[in-house]
Each structure stands twice: as structure tokens, then as C-alpha cells.
N, C-alpha and C positions, 0 to 999 in steps of 0.2 A: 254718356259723354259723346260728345260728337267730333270726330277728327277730320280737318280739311285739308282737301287736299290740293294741288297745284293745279290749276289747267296751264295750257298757253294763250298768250296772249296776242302773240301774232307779229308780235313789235321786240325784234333783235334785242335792242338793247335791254328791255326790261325783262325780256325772259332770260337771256344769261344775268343779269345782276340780282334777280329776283328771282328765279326758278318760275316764272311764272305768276300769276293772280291765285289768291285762297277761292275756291268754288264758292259762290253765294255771297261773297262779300264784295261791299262798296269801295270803290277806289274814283278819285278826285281827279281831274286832270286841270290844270289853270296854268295862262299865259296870254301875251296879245296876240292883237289880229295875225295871221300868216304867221306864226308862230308852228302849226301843226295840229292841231288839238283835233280840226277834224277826218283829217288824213290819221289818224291815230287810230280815232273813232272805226272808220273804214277798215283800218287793221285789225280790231280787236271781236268786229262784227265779222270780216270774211274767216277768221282764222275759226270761230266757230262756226260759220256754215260750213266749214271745211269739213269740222267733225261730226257734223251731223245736228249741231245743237239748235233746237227754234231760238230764233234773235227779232228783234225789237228793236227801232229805231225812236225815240220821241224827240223831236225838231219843229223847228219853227218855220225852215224850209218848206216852201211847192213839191212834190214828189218830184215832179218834170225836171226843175232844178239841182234835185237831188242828183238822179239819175245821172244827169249831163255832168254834173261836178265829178262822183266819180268814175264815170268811165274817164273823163279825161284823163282822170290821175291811174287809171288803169286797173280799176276795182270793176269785176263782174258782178254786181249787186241787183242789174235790171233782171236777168234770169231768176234768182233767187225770189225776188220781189213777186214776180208774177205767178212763182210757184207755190207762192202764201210759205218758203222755209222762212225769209225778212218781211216781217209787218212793219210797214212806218205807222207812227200816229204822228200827226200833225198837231201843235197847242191850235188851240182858239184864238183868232186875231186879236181878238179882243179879253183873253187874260187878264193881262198887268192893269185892264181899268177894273175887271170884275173885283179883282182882290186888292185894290187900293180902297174898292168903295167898301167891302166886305171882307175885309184880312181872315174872319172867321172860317170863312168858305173854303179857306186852305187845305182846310183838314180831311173835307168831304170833297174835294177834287182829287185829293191824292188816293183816298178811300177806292173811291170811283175808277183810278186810273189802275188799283192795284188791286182789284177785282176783275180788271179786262187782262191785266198781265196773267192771274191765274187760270182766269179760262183759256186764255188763247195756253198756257204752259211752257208760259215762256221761260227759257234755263239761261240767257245772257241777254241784258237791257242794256241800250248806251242813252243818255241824257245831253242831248249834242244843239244846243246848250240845257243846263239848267234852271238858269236863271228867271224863265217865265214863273220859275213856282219860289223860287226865292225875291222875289219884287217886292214881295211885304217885308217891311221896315222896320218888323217888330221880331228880335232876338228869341225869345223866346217861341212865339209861333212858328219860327222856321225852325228851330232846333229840336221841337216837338213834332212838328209833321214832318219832314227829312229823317230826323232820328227814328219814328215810328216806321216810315217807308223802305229805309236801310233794314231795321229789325225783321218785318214782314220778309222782306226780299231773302235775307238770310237763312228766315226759315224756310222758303221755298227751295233754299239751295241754287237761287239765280244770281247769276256772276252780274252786279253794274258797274258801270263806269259813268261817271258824270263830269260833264265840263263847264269852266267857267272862262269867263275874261280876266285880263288883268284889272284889279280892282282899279275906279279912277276916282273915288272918294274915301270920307271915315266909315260911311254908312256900308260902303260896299266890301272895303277890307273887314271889318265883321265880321259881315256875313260870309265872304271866304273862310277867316277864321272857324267858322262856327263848324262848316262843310268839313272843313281841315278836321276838325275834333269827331267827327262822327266816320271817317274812311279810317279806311285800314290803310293807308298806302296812297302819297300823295304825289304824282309828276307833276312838274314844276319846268313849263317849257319857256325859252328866253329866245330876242333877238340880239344879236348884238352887229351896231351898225357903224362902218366905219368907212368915211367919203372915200370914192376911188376902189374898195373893196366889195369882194364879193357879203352878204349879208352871213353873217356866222350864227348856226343857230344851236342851243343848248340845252340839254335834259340835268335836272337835278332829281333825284330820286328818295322821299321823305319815308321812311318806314315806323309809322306811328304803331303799329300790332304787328309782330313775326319778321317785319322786314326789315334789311339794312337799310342805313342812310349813308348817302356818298358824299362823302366831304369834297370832292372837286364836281365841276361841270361834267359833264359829258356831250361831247360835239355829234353831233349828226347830221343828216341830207336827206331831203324827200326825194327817192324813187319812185316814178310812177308802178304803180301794181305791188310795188314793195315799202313805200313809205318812208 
């Protein structure tokens, strides 16, 4: 039997509401643009280079860009980077044409990408965004390659966290949905915008396996270096 345990996360709110993330399992993060999602991301990656854990970034972002985002926001992640403890991989510019023309190929990118995770040994991935590997439109092929991907990951014992946008179609709420049914543990970040006011922004906390769910919002504020 295998018992998981808690790590932290890095991010105030969810480690007091949650005690933390189960080690090895997949957690979702979704919401709009400047919502936080990737400032999140940043937290959940420094807090394990903190302990020493090899981290993973996979983006659609330039490194260059990466870097300048967060040191703005006050994350040390250029040193790490260069000391090979944070490996970025970057998607392929050209992804979302490969698997529109060849949905099937899904299976064997994520194959590919989850054999580089094991050699490098990596113990926390963040997916910032996702969505380059969910652009196929077919339910079932992403709930079968994500669902295999989470499984894999699991049995490595490597903590991810994966992010999405707020869905802006049917097609897309789906496939949120689908992501939602395979995490153990779903943030749920909101703007709420009101003329004349500063922008208010809100965490809801979904605990699909082990975790609570919070029946109100919870308010937050990006700190830099602290999020």
C-alpha cells in the first residue's frame, strides 16, 4: 500500500487550507489571464528548490522571457536554471498544428516527454500552460494521454501541477472538465472587476481525492517573491 504524504506548496493559502499537495499527484490550476496561475506556478517550483527537489518547468514561453517575468515578480529562478536544479523545456512552436493534423501522436509526445522527466528525475513538474497538449478535440484522447501521464507521474512519486485558462468555449470547458476529473485537487483562481476599484482577486479550493472544498472564495494579493 502506498501512503502519501504532504509536501508544501509554497503558496500560504493552500498550504494552510490543504496542509499542503499529496507527493506524486496531479493538481490543476485554472482561471483568466492576470488571474495568477503563473505566479503560482513560480511558488510551487521555488518552494521545492527550496528543499532541494529537481523541478521542471514545461512552457511555451522563450527562457529569456521567462527569466525577466520572474525575477520581476521577485522569484530567484535564473540561478537555479543555470545550475541545471530548474530545467525549462519549451513545447514546439509548432505543436497544436502537429496534433490537429495527427491527434494520434499525442500519445507518443507525451511518451517521449515522460521518459525525459525520468531521466532528468525529476520529483516536481509544473505544466504552465497545458494546454499545448490538450488542443486535440477529441475527449477521449486527452483523457487517455493526461490520464496515463498523471498515472506515470504518480508512480514516480513526482508532485505536478498543471495550468489552464478560463475555458472560452464548449469545446474547451470539456476539456477543463476532463483535467478536473483526473487531479486530485483543483484551484480555481477569479478576477473580480469593479470600475473605480482596485481589481479583487479570488481562490476557490476543489478537493476531488483527500482534500477539502471551500464553500466561499478566498481573497488574495500577488506579492512579489511571495505571490
Amino acid at each position: 500500500m502506498v501512503f502519501y504524504n504532504k509536501i508544501p506548496t509554497g503558496v500560504p493559502i493552500i498550504d494552510q487550507v490543504w496542509g499542503g499537495f499529496y507527493k506524486g499527484r496531479t493538481y490543476l490550476v485554472t482561471g483568466p489571464s492576470e488571474s495568477g496561475k503563473t505566479v503560482l506556478t513560480f511558488q510551487f517550483l521555488q518552494k521545492g528548490l527550496e528543499l532541494g527537489e529537481k523541478s521542471v518547468l514545461i512552457t511555451d514561453t522563450r527562457s529569456e522571457d521567462l527569466i525577466l517575468m520572474s525575477e520581476a515578480l521577485g522569484f530567484t529562478l535564473s540561478e537555479e536554471i543555470e545550475n541545471q536544479n530548474l530545467v525549462l523545456i519549451k513545447y514546439p512552436d509548432d505543436l497544436d498544428i502537429r496534433l490537429s493534423l495527427n491527434p494520434e501522436s499525442l500519445q507518443y509526445v507525451i511518451d517521449e516527454l515522460v521518459g525525459y522527466l525520468e531521466e532528468l528525475g525529476a520529483e516536481r513538474v509544473a505544466f504552465d500552460p497545458i494546454r499545448p497538449l490538450v488542443s486535440v478535440f477529441n475527449l477521449e484522447l486527452v483523457r487517455d494521454a493526461i490520464g496515463k501521464l498523471a498515472y506515470t507521474l504518480e508512480n514516480t512519486r513526482t508532485t505536478s501541477l498543471m495550468t489552464i485558462g478560463k475555458p472560452a468555449s464548449v469545446s474547451a470547458n470539456l476539456i477543463l472538465q476532463t483535467l478536473e476529473e483526473i487531479a486530485t485537487g483543483v484551484i480555481r483562481l477569479d478576477r473580480k472587476v469593479v470600475k473605480g476599484q482596485p481589481v479583487e482577486l479570488r481562490m476557490y479550493l476543489k478537493g476531488t481525492m483527500g482534500h477539502i472544498t471551500t464553500d466561499k472564495p478566498i481573497r488574495y494579493s500577488i506579492v512579489p517573491g511571495k505571490g
